[in-house]
TIRO-2110 file (N, C-alpha, C; in Angstrom, 1 decimal):
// TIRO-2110
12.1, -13.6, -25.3, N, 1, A
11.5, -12.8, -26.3, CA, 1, A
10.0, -13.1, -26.3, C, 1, A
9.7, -14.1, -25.7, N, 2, A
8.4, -14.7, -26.0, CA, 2, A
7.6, -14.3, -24.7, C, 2, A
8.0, -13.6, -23.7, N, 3, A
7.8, -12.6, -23.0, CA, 3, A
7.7, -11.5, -22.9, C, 3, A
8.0, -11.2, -23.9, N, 4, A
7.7, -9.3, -24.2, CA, 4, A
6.6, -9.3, -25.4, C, 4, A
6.6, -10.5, -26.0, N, 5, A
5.6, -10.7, -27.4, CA, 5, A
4.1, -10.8, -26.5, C, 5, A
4.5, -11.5, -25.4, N, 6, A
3.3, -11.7, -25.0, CA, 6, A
2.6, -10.9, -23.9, C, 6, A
3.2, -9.9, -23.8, N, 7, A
2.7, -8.6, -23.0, CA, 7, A
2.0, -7.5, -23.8, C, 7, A
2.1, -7.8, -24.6, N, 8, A
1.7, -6.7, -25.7, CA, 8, A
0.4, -7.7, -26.6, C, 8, A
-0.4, -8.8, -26.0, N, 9, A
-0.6, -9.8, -26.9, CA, 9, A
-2.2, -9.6, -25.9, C, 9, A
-3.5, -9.3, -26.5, N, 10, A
-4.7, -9.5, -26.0, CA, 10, A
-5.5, -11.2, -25.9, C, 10, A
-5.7, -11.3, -25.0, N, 11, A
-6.5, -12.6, -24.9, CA, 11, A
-6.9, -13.4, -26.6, C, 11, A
-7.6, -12.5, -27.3, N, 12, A
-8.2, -13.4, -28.1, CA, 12, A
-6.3, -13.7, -29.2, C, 12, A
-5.5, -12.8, -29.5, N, 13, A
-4.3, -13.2, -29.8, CA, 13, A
-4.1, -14.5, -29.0, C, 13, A
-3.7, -14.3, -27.6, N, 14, A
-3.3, -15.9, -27.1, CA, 14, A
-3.8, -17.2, -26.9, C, 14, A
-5.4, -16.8, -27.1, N, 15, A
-6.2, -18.1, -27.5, CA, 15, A
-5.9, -18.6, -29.0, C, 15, A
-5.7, -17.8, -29.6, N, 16, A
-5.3, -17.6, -30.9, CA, 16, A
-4.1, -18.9, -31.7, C, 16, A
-2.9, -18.4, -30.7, N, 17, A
-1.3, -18.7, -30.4, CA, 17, A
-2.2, -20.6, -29.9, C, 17, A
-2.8, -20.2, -29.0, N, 18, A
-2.5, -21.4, -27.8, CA, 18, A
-3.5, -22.9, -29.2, C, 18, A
-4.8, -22.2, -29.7, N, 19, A
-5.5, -23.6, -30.7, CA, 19, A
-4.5, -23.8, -31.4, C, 19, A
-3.4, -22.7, -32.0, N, 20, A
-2.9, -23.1, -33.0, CA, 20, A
-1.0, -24.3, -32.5, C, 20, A
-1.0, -24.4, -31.4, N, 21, A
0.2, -25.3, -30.3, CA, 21, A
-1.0, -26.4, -30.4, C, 21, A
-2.0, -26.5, -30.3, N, 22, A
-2.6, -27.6, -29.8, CA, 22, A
-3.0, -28.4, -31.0, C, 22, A
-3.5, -27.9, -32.4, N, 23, A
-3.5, -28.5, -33.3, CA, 23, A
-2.0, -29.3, -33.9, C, 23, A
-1.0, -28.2, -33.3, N, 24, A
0.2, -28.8, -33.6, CA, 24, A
0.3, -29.8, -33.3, C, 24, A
0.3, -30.0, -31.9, N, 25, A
0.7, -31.4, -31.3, CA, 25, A
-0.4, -32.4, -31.2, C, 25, A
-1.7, -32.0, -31.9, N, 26, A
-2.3, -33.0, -31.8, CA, 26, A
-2.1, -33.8, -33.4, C, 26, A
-1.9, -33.1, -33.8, N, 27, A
-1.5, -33.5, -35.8, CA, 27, A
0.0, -34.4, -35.3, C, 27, A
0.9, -33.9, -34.4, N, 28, A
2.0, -34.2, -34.2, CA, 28, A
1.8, -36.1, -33.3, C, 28, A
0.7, -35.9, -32.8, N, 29, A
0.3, -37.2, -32.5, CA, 29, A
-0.4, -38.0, -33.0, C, 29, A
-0.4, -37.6, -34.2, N, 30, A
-1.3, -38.6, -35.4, CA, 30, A
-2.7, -38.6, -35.2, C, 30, A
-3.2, -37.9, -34.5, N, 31, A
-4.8, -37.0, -34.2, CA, 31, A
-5.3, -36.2, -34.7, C, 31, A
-6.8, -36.5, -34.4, N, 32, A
-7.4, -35.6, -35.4, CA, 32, A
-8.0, -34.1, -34.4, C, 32, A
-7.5, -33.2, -34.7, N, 33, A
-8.4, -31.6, -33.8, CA, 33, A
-8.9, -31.2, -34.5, C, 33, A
-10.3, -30.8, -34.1, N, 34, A
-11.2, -29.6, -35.0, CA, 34, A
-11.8, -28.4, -33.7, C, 34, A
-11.2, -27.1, -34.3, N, 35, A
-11.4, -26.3, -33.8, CA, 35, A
-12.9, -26.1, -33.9, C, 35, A
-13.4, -25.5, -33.2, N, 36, A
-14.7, -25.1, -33.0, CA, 36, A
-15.4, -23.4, -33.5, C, 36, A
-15.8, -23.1, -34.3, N, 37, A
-15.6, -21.7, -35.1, CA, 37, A
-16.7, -21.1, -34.2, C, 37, A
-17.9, -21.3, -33.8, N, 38, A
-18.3, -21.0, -32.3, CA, 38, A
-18.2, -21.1, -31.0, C, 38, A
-16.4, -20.7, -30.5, N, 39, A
-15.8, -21.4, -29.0, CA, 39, A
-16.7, -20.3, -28.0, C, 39, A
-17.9, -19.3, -28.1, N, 40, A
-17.8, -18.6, -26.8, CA, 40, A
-19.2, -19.3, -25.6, C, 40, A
-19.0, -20.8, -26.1, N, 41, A
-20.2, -21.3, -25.4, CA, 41, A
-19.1, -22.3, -24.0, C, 41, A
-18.0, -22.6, -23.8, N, 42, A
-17.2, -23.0, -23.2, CA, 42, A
-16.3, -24.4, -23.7, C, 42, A
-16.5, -24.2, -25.1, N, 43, A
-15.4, -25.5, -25.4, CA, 43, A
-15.0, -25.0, -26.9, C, 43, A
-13.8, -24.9, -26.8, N, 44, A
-13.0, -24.5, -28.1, CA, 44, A
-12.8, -25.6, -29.3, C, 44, A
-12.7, -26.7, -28.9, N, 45, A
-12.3, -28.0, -29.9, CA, 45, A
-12.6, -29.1, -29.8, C, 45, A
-12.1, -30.0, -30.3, N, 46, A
-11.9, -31.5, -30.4, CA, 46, A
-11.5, -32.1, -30.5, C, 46, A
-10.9, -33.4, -29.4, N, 47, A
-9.7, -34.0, -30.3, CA, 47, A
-10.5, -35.0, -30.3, C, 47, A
-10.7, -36.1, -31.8, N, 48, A
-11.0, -37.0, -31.7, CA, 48, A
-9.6, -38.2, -32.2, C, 48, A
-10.0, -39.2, -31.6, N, 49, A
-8.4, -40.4, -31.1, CA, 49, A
-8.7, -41.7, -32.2, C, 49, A
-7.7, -42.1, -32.9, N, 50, A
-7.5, -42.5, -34.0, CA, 50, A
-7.4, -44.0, -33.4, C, 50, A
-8.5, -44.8, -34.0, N, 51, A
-7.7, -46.2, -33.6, CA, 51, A
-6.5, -47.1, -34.1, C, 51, A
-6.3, -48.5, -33.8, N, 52, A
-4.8, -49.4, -33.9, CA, 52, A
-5.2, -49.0, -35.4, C, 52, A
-5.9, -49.0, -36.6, N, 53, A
-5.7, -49.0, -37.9, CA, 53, A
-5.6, -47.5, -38.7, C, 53, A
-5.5, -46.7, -37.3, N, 54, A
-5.1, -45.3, -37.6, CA, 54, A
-6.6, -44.6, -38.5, C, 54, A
-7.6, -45.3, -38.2, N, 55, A
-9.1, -44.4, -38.7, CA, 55, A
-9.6, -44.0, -37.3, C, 55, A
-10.2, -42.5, -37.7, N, 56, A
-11.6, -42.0, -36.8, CA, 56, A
-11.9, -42.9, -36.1, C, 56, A
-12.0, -43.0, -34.9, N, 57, A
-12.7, -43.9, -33.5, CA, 57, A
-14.0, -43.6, -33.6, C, 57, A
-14.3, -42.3, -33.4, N, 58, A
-15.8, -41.7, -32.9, CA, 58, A
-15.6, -41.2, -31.0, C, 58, A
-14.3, -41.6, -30.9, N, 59, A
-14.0, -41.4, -29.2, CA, 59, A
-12.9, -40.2, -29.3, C, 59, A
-13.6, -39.2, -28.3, N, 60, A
-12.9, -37.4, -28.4, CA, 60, A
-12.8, -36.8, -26.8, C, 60, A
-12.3, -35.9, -27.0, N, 61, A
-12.2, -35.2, -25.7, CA, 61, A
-12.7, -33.9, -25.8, C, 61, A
-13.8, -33.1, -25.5, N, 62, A
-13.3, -31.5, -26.0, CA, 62, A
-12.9, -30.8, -25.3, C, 62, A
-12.0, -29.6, -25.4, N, 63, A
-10.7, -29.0, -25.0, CA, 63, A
-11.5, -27.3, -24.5, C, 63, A
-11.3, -27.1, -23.6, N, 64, A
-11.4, -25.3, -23.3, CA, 64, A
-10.1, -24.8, -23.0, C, 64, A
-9.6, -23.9, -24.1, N, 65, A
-8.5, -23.1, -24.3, CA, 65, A
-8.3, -22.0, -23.1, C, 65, A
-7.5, -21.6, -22.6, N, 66, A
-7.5, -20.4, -22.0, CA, 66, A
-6.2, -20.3, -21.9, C, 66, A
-5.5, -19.0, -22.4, N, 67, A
-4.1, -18.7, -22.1, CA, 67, A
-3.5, -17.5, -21.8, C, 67, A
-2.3, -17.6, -21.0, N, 68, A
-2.1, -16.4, -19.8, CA, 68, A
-2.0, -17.2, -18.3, C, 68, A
-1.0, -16.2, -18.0, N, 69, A
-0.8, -16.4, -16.1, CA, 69, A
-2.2, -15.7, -15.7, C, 69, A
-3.3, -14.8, -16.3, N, 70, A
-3.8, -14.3, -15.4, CA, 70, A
-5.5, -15.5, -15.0, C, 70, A
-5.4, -16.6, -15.7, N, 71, A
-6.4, -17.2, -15.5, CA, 71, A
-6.0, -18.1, -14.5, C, 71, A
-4.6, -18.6, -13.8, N, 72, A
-4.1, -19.6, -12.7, CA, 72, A
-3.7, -17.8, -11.5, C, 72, A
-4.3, -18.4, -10.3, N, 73, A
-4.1, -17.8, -9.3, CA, 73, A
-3.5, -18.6, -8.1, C, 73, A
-2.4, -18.2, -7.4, N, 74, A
-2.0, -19.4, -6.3, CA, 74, A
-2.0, -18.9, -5.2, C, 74, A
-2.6, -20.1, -4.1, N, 75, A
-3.3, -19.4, -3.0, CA, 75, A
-2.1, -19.3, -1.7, C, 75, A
-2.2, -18.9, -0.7, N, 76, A
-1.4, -19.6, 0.0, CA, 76, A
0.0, -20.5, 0.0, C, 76, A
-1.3, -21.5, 0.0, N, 77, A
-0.8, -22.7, 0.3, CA, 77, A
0.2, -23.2, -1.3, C, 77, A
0.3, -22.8, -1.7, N, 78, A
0.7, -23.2, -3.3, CA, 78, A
-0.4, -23.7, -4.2, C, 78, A
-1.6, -24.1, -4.1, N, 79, A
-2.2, -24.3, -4.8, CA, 79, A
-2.7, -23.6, -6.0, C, 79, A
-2.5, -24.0, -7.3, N, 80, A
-3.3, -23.1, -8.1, CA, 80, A
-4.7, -23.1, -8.2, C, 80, A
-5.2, -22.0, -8.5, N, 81, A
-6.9, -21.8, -8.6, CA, 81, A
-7.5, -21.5, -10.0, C, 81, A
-8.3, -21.8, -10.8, N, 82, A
-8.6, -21.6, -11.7, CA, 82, A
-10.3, -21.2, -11.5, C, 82, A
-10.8, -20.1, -12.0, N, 83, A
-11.9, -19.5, -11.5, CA, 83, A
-12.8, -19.8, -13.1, C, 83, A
-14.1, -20.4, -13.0, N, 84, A
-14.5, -20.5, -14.3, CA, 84, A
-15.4, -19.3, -14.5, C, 84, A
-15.1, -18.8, -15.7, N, 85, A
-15.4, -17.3, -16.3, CA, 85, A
-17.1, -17.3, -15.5, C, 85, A
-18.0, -18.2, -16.4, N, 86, A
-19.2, -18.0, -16.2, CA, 86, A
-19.7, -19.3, -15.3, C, 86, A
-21.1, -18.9, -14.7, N, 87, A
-21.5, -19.9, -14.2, CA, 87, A
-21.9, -21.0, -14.9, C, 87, A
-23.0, -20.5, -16.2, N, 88, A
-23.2, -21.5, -16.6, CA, 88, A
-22.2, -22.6, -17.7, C, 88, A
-21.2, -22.0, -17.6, N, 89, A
-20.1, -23.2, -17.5, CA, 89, A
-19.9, -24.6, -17.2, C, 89, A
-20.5, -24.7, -16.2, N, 90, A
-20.5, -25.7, -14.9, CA, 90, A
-21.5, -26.8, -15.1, C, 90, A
-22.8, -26.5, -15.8, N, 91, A
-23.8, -27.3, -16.4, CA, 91, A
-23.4, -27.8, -17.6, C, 91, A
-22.9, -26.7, -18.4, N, 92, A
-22.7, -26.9, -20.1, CA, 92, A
-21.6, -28.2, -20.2, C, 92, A
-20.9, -28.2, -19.3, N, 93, A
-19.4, -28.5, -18.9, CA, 93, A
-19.7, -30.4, -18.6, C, 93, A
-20.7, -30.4, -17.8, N, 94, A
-20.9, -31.6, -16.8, CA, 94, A
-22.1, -32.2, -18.1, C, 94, A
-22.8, -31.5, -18.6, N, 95, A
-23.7, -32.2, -19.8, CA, 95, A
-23.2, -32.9, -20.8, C, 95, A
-22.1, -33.1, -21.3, N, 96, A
-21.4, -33.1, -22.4, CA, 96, A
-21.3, -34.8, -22.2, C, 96, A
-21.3, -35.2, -23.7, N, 97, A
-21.6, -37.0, -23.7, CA, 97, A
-19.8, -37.2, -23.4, C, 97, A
-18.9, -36.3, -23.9, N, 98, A
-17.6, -36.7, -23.9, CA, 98, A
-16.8, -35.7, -22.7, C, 98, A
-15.6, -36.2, -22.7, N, 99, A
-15.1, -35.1, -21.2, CA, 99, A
-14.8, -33.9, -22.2, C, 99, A
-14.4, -32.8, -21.2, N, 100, A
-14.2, -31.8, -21.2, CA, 100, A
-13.0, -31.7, -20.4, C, 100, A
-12.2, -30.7, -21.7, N, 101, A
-10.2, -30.8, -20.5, CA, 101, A
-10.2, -29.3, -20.6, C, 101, A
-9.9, -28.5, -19.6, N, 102, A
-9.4, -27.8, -19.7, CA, 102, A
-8.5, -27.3, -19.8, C, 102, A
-7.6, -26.9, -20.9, N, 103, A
-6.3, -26.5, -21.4, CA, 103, A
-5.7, -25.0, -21.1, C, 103, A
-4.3, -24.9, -20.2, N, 104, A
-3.9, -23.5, -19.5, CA, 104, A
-2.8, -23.7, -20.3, C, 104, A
-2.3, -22.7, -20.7, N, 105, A
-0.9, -22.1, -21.3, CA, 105, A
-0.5, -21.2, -20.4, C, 105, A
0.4, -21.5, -19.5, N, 106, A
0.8, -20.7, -18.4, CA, 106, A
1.8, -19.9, -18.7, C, 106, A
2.2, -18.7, -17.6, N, 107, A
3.0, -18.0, -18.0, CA, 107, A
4.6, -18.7, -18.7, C, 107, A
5.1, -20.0, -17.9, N, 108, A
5.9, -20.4, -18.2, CA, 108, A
6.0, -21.0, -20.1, C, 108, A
5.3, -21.1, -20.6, N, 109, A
4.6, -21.2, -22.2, CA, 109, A
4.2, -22.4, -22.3, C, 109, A
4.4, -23.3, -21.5, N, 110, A
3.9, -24.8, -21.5, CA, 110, A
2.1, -24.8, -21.2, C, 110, A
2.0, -26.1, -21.7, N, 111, A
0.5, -26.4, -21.7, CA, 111, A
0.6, -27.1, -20.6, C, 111, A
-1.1, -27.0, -19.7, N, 112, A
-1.1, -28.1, -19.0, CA, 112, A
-2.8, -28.6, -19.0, C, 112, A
-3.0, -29.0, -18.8, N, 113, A
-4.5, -30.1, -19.0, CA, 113, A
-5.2, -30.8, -17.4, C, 113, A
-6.5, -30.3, -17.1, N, 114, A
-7.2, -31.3, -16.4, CA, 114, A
-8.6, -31.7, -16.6, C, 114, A
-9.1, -33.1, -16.7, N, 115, A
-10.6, -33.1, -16.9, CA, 115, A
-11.5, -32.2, -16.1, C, 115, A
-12.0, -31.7, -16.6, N, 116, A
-12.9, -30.4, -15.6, CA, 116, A
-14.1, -30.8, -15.8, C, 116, A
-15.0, -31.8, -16.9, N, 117, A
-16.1, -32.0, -16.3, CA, 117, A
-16.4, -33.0, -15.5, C, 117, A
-15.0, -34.3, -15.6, N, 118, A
-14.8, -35.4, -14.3, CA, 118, A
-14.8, -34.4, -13.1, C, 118, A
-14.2, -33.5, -12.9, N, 119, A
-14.1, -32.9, -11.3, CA, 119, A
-15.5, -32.3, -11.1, C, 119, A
-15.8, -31.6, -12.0, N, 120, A
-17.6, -31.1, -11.4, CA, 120, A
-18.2, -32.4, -11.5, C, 120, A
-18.1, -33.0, -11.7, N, 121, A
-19.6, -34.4, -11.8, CA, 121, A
-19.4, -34.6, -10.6, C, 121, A
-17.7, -34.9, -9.6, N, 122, A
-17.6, -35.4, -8.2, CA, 122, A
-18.2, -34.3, -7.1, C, 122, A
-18.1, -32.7, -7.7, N, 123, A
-18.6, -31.9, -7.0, CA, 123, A
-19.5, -31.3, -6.4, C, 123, A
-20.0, -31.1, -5.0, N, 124, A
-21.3, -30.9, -4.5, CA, 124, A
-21.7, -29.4, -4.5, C, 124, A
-20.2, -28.5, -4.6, N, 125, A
-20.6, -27.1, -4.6, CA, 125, A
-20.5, -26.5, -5.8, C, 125, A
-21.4, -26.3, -6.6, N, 126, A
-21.6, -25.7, -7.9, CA, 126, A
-21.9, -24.5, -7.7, C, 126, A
-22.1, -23.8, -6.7, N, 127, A
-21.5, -21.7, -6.7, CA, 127, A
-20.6, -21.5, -6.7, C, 127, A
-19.6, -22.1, -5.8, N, 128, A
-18.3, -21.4, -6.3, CA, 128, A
-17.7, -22.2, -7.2, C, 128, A
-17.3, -21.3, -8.0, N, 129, A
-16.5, -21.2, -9.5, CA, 129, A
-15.2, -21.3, -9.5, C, 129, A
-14.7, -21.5, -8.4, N, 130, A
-13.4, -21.2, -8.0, CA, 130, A
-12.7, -22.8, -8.0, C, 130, A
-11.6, -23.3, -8.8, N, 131, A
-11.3, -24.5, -8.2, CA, 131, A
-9.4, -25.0, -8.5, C, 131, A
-9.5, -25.7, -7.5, N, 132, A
-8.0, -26.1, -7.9, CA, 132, A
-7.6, -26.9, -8.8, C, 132, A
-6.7, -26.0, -9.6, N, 133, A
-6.3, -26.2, -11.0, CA, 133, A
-5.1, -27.5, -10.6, C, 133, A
-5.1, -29.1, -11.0, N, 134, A
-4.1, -29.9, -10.7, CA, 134, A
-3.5, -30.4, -11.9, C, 134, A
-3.4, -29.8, -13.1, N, 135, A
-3.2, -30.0, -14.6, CA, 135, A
-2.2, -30.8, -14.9, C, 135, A
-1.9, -31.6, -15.5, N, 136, A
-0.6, -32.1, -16.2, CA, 136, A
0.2, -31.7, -17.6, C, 136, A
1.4, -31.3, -17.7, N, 137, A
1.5, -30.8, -18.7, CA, 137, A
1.1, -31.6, -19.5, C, 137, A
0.7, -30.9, -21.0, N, 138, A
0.4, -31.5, -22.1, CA, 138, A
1.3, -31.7, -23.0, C, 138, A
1.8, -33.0, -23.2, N, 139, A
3.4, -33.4, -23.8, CA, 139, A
2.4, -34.5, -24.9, C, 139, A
3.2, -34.4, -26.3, N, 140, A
3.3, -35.8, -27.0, CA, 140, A
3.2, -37.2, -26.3, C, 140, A
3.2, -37.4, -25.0, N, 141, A
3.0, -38.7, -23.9, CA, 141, A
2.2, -38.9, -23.7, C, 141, A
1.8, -37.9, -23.1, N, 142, A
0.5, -37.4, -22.4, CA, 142, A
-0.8, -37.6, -23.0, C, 142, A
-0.7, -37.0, -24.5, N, 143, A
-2.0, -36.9, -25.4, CA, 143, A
-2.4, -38.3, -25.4, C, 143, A
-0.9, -39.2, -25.9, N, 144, A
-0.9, -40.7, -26.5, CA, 144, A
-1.2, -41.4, -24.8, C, 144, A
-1.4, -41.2, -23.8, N, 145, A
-1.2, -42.0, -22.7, CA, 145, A
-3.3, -41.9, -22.6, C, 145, A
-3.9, -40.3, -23.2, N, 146, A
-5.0, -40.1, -22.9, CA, 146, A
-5.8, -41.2, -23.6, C, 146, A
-5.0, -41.5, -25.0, N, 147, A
-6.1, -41.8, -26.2, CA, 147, A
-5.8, -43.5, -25.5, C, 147, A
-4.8, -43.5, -24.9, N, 148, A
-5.1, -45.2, -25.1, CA, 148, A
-6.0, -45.6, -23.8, C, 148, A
-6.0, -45.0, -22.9, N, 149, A
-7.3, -44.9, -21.8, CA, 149, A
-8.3, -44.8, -22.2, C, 149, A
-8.9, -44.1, -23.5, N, 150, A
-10.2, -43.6, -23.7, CA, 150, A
-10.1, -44.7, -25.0, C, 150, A
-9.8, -45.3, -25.6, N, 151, A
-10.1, -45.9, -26.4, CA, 151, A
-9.8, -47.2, -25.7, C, 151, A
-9.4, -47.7, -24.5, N, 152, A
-9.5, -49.2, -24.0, CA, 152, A
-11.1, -48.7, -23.2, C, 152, A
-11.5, -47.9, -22.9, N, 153, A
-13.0, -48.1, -22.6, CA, 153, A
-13.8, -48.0, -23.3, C, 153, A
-13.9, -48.2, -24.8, N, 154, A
-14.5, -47.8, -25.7, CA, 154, A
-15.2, -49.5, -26.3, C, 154, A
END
């Protein structure tokens, strides 16, 4: 059903759908999300990660939404590709004091997640826009596996 809803469903609808899964499961992880009410600069939110006494850290991730099969392309080889809309993406992205994840809601309806300003900071080619998407889904594990990495470097 959730395939015919979503054929008939315009991008800003599925970005829509996809902040509102993500605040779920970040509330669902005893985290704090704040959507971003100006997302068209390339980051939609925030999660910031609650420490052992369950208060505000001050330690966050911010999140760029995008949902739909038509933003993952697979090449060949099976690789997925994820193409970043604009160039200046790529600067805005790698500037940022905290990471930047990029969050895909694939056709299959699952989330998946990869640091995308860690991969540009290793990257020497900043024209093409084009890159391999290696995401992990985004599970209740997952979020909790992130925060306790990012808050043992903290």
């Amino acid at each position: 059903m959730d395939e015919k809803i979503d054929v008939h469903l315009g991008n800003d609808s599925k970005e829509a759908i996809l902040k509102g899964e993500i605040m779920v499961l970040v509330s669902k992880a005893g985290q704090i999300f704040r959507p971003l009410i100006s997302d068209d600069w390339g980051i939609d939110g925030e999660i910031e990660f609650k420490n052992a006494q369950c208060e505000a850290s001050g330690q966050r991730i911010y999140v760029q939404l995008k949902s739909g099969a038509s933003y993952l392309r697979s090449r060949k080889d099976g690789t997925k590709v994820f193409s970043i809309p604009k160039k200046r993406h790529i600067q805005y992205w790698q500037s940022q004091n905290y990471p930047v994840y990029l969050v895909i809601r694939d056709k299959d309806e699952k989330m998946y997640w990869m640091n995308i300003s860690e991969y540009l900071k290793t990257r020497t080619d900043l024209e093409n826009r084009a890159i391999p998407f290696n995401g992990s889904e985004v599970t209740l594990e997952t979020l909790n596996d992130l925060r306790i990495a990012i808050l043992s470097h903290s």
